[in-house]
BADOLUM-605353 format. One record per residue (C-alpha): residue in three letters; x, y, z. Coordinates in nm, 3 decimals, decimal comma, padded with zeros to 5 digits. Each point is the difference from the previous one (the first is absolute). Layout:
N
ala  X  Y  Z
...
END
This chain:
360
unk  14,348  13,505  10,709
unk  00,309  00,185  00,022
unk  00,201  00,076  -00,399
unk  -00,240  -00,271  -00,118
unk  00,198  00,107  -00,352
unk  00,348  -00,034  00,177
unk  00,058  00,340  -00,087
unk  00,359  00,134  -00,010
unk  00,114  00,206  00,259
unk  00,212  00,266  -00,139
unk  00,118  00,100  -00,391
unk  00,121  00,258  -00,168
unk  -00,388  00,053  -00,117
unk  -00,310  -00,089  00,183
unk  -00,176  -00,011  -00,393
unk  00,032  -00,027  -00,306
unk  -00,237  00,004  -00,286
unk  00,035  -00,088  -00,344
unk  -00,238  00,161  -00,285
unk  -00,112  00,316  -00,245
unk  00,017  00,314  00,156
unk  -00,304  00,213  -00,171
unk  -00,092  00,337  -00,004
unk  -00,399  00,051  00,045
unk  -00,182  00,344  -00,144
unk  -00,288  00,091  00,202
unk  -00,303  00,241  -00,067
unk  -00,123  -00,043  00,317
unk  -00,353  00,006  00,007
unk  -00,031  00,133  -00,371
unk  -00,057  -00,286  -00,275
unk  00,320  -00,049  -00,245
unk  -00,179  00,152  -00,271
unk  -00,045  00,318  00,144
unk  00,286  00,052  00,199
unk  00,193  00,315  00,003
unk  00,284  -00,071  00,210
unk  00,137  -00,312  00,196
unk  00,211  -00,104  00,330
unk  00,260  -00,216  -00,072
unk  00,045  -00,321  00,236
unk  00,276  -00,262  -00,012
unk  -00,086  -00,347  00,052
unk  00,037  -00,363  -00,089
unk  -00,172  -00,290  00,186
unk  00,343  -00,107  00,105
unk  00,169  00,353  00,068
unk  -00,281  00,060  00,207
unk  00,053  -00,233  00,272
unk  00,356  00,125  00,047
unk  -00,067  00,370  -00,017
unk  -00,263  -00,037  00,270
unk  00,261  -00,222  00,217
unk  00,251  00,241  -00,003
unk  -00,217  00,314  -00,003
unk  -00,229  -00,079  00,255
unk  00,116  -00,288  00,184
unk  00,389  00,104  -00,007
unk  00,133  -00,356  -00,106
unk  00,334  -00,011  -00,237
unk  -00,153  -00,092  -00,344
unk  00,112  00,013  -00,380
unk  -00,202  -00,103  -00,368
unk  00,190  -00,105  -00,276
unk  -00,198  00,081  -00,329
unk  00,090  00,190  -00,322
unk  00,086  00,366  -00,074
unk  00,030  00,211  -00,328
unk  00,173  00,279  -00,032
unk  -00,215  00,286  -00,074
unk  -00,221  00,279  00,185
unk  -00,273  -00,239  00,161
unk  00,237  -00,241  00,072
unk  00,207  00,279  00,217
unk  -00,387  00,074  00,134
unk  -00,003  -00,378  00,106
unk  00,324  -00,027  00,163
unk  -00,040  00,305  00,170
unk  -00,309  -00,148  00,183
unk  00,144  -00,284  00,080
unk  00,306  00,181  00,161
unk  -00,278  00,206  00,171
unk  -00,162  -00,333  00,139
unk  00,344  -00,099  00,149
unk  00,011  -00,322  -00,227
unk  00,334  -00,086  -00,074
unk  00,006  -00,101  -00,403
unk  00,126  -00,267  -00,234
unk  -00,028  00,133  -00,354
unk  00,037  -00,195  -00,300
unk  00,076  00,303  -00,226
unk  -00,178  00,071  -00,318
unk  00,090  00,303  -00,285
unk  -00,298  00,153  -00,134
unk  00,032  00,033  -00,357
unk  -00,204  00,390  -00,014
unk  -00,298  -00,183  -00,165
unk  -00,094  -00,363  00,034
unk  00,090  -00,068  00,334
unk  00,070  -00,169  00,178
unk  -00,211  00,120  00,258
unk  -00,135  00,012  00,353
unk  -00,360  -00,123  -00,001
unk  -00,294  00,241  00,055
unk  -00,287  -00,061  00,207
unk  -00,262  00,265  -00,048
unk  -00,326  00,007  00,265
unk  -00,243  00,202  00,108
unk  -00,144  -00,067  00,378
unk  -00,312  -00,023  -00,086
unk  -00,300  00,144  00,251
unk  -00,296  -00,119  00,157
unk  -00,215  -00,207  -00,198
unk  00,271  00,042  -00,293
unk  00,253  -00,221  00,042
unk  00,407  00,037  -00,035
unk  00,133  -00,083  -00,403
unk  00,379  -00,096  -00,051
unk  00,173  -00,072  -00,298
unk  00,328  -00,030  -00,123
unk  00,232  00,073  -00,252
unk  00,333  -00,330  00,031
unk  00,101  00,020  -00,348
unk  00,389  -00,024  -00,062
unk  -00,002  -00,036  00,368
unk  00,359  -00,021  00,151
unk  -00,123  -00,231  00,253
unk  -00,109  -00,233  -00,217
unk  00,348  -00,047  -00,154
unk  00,160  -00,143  00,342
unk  00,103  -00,325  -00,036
unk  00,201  -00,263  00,209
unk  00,370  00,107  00,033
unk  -00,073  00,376  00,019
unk  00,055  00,025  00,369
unk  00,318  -00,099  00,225
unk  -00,223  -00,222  00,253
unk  00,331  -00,099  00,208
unk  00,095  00,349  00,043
unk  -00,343  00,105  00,027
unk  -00,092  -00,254  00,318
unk  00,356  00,007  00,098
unk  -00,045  00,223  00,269
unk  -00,317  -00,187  00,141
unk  -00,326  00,061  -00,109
unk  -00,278  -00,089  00,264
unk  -00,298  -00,009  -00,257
unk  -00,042  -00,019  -00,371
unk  -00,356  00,088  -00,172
unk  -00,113  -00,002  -00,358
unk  -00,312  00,028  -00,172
unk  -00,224  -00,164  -00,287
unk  -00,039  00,310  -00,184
unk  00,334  00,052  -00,041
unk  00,076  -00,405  -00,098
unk  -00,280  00,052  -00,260
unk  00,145  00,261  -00,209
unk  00,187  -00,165  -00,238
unk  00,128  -00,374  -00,033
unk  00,350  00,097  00,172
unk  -00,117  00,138  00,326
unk  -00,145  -00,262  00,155
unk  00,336  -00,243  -00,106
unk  00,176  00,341  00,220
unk  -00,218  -00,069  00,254
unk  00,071  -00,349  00,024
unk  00,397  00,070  -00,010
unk  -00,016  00,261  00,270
unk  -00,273  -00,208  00,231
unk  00,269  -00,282  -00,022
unk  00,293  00,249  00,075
unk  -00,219  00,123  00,309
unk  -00,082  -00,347  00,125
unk  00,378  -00,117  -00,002
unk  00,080  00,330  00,207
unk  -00,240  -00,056  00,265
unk  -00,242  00,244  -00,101
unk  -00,383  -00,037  00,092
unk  -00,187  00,011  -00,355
unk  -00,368  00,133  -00,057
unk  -00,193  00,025  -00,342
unk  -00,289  00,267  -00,056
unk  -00,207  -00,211  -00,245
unk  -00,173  00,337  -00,120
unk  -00,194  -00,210  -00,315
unk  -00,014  00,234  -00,320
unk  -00,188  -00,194  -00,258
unk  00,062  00,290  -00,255
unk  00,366  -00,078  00,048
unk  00,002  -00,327  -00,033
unk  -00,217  00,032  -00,324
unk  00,241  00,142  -00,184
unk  00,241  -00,241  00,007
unk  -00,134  -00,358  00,077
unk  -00,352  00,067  00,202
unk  -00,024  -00,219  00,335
unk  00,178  -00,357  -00,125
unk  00,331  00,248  -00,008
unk  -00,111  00,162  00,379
unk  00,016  -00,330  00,103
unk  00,318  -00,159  -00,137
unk  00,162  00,320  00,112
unk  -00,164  00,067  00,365
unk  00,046  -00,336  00,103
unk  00,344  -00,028  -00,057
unk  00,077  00,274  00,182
unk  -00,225  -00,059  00,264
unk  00,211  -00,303  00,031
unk  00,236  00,194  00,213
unk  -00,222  00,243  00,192
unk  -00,073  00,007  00,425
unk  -00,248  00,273  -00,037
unk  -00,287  00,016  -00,245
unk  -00,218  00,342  -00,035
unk  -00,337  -00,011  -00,149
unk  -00,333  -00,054  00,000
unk  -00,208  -00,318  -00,086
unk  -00,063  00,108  -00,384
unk  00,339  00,033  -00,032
unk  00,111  -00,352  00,137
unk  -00,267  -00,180  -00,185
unk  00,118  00,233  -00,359
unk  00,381  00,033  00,084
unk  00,020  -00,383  00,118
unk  -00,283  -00,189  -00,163
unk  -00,134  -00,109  00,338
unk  -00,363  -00,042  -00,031
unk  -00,256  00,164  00,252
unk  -00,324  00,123  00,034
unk  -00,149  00,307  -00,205
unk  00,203  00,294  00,147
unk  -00,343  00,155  -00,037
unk  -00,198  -00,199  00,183
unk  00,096  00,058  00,389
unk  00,031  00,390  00,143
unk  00,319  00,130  -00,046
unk  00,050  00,016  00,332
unk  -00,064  -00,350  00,084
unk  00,388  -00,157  -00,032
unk  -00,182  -00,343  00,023
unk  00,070  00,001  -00,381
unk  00,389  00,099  00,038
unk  00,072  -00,275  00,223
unk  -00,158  -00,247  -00,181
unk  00,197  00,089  -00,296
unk  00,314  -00,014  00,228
unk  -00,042  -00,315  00,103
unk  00,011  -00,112  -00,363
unk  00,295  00,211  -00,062
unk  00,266  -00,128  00,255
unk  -00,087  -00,303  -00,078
unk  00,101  00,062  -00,373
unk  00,327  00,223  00,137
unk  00,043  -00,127  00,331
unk  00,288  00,205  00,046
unk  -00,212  00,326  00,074
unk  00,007  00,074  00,348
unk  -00,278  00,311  -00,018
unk  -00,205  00,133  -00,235
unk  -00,178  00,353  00,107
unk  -00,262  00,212  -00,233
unk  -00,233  00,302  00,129
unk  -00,355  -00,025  00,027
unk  -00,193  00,352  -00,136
unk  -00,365  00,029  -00,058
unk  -00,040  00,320  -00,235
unk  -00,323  00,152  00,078
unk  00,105  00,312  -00,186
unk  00,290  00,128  -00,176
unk  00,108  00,219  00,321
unk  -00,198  -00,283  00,266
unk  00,194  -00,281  00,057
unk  -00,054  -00,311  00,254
unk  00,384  -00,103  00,060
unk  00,137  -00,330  00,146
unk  00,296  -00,217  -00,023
unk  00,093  -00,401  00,035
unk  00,288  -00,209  -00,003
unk  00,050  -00,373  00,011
unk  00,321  -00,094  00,191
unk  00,118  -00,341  00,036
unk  -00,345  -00,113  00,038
unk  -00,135  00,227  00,247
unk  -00,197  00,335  -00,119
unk  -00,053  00,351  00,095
unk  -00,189  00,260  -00,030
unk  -00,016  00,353  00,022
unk  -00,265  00,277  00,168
unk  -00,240  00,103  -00,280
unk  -00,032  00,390  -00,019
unk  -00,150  00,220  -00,262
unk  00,204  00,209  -00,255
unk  -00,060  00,350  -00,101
unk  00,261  -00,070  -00,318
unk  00,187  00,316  -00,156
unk  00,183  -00,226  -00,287
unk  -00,057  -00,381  00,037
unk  00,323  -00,090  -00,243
unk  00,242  -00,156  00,250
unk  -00,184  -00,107  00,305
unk  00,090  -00,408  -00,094
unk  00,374  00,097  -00,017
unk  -00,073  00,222  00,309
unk  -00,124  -00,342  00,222
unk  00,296  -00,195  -00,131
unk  00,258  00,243  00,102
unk  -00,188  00,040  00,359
unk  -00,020  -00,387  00,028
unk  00,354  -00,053  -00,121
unk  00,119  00,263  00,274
unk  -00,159  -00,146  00,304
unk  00,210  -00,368  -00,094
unk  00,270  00,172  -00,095
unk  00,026  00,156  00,300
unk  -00,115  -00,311  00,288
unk  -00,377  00,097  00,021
unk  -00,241  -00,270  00,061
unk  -00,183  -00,157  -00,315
unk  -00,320  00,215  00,100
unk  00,175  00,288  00,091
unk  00,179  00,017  -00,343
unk  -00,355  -00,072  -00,187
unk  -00,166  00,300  00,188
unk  00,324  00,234  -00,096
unk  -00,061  -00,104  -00,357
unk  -00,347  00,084  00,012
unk  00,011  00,325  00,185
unk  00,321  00,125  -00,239
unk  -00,260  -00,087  -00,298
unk  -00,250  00,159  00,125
unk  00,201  00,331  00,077
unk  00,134  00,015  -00,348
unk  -00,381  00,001  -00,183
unk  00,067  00,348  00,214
unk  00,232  00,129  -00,229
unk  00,064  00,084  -00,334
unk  00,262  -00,178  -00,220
unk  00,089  -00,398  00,051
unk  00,208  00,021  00,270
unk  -00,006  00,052  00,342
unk  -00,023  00,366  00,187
unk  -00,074  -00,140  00,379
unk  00,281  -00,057  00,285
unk  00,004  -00,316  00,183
unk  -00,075  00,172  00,289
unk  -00,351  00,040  -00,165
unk  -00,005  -00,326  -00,155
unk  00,034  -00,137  00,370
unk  -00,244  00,222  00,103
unk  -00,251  -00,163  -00,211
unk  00,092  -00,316  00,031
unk  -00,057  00,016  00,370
unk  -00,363  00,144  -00,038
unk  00,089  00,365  -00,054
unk  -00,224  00,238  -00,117
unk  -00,035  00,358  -00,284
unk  00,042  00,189  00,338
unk  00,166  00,348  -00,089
unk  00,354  -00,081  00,137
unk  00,110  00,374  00,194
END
C-alpha cells in the first residue's frame, strides 16, 4: 500500500508538533526523598517526537509551545536548539515569583523489584495559558508542513488547550498536512478540571480531524468512551484486545486511517518484554518481540511513534515503518533522558534483526 496517508511530498518541515515542553529532574536510581543531586532532561510528550525526528532520524521538524523568560526557560530552549527543533514560542514574562512557569516533572528510575515514581509540579504552568489565536497557523504551515502531531496530555491541561488544538489540527488539515494524536490518558489531569465527561467532549472533537491515532487500548476505551474488555484481563502482549477496541473506534471516527500503541510486558523495573502494533486501513502489523535491558523507561512510547512516523514519512512499507518504531523504542529504554541518543543507522540495524554485537 504505497502513502496509504497520501503523504505530502516535500515542505518546508517534515513535522511539526504542538504541546508543553517540560523539564524532568532525575535521581536516577536514588528515591526523590533522598536524593542529593539530579540530571536534568527536557521533554514533553509532543516535543519528544520531533526532537527524536530531527536528532536521530534527520527529518526538518519544529514544536510550537510556550516559553517564559527566565533561567530554565533559557535551559529549555537551549535543548531544544541542541535537538535541532526549529521553535514556535508563544512568549511568556516571568513575574520573579509566581510564575508563570515551565512545568516540572521530577522521577526517580526506579530499580529492580522497585519500581520508577514520577511526579510533577504544572502549577502557573505557561503551557497551560495557550489558547486559540496565539499562533500564526498560515505562516506557520505556509511553507509546507508534511506532518502535524499533538498529544492528550498537553489538550488536558487547561480548558484552552485542547480548543488550540482543535484550531491548529484544522489549520494543518486545510494545508495538506498528515495529522496524528498521542492519546497519552492522564486521569489526574483530567480530574482537576472536569474528570473523564470533559476528556471526552474535548478528545473527540479533536480527534475529529486526526489520520493517525497513538495509543494503547486503555487509552481508546478512557480517552474515547469506546467500551472493551478489562484491559486486565488478556496478556499485555496479546493485541487481540487493541484491535478489538479499534474496530469500535473507526467506526465512531471513521476518519482515522491508523492507530499504533507498543506492547511491553514489565517483568522488572530494568526487564522489559517490548513489542509494537498498528492498525492501518484495516490491515495490521506487528513487530519482532525482543527483551529490554531498560536504563530509563520515560520516553520509549514517544520513541516508537517517532520511528513509525519516520519509516511513512519517508516511503517505507507499513511493516517496515512498524518494526523502525519498535526498534527506535526499544533503543531509547537504552538511554537516559526522554529522548532519543541512537542513529538511524542503528535503528535500521535493529529493525532488520541486528544484534548488542560490539560494533569495531
Amino acid at each position: 500500500m504505497a502513502n496509504p496517508l497520501a503523504i505530502r511530498p516535500t515542505g518546508t518541515l517534515d513535522f511539526l508538533s504542538l504541546g508543553a515542553l517540560v523539564h524532568r529532574l532525575d535521581p536516577g536510581i536514588m528515591p526523590f526523598r533522598k536524593a542529593q543531586h539530579c540530571d536534568i532532561h527536557v521533554s514533553g510528550g509532543e516535543f519528544n517526537v520531533a526532537a527524536n525526528l530531527s536528532d536521530c532520524f534527520r527529518l526538518k521538524t519544529g514544536v510550537a509551545s510556550a516559553m517564559v523568560d527566565y533561567p530554565v526557560g533559557d535551559l529549555i530552549a537551549e535543548r531544544v536548539r541542541a535537538m535541532g527543533v526549529t521553535p514556535f514560542y508563544k512568549k511568556f514574562k516571568h513575574d520573579g515569583v509566581r510564575g508563570p512557569n515551565m512545568a516540572t516533572v521530577y522521577s526517580d528510575r526506579g530499580q529492580g523489584v522497585r519500581g520508577p515514581v514520577v511526579f510533577y509540579n504544572r502549577s502557573n504552568e505557561a503551557a497551560a495559558q495557550l489558547k486559540a489565536g496565539d499562533f500564526n497557523w498560515a505562516e506557520i504551515f505556509g511553507g509546507g508542513v508534511r506532518w502535524f502531531h499533538s498529544g492528550g496530555i498537553f489538550a488536558a491541561l487547561s480548558d484552552t488547550t485542547g480548543e488550540l488544538i482543535v484550531e491548529a489540527m484544522q489549520a494543518a488539515k486545510a494545508a495538506g498536512a498528515v495529522t496524528s494524536f498521542d492519546l497519552n490518558y492522564r486521569q489526574k489531569l483530567w480530574d482537576i478540571w472536569g474528570g473523564q465527561t470533559k476528556a471526552l467532549n474535548v478528545l473527540g472533537r479533536i480527534v475529529e480531524h486526526v489520520d493517525v491515532l497513538v495509543g494503547n487500548e486503555e487509552d481508546l476505551q478512557k480517552g474515547l468512551g469506546i467500551e472493551g474488555q478489562d484491559v486486565e484481563s488478556k496478556g499485555k502482549l496479546d493485541p487481540s484486545a487493541f484491535y478489538a477496541v479499534i474496530d469500535k473506534a473507526v467506526k465512531k471516527f471513521p476518519k482515522v486511517k491508523a492507530v499504533a500503541t507498543t506492547l511491553r510486558e514489565v517483568h522488572s523495573t530494568n526487564r522489559h518484554t517490548w513489542g509494537a502494533v498498528a492498525w492501518i486501513k484495516g490491515q495490521t502489523y506487528q513487530s519482532p518481540m525482543c527483551e529490554l535491558d531498560v536504563v530509563d523507561r520515560v520516553g520509549g512510547g514517544d520513541g516508537y511513534a517517532a520511528g513509525f512516523i519516520y519509516g511513512l514519512l519517508t516511503g517505507a512499507s507499513e511493516q517496515e515503518s512498524v518494526n523502525l518504531g519498535w526498534a527506535h523504542g526499544a533503543l531509547l529504554t537504552t538511554f537516559p533522558g526522554d529522548t532519543s541518543m541512537a542513529t538511524v543507522e542503528q535503528v535500521r540495524a535493529f529493525a532488520q534483526g541486528g544484534s548488542a554485537r560490539i560494533q569495531r
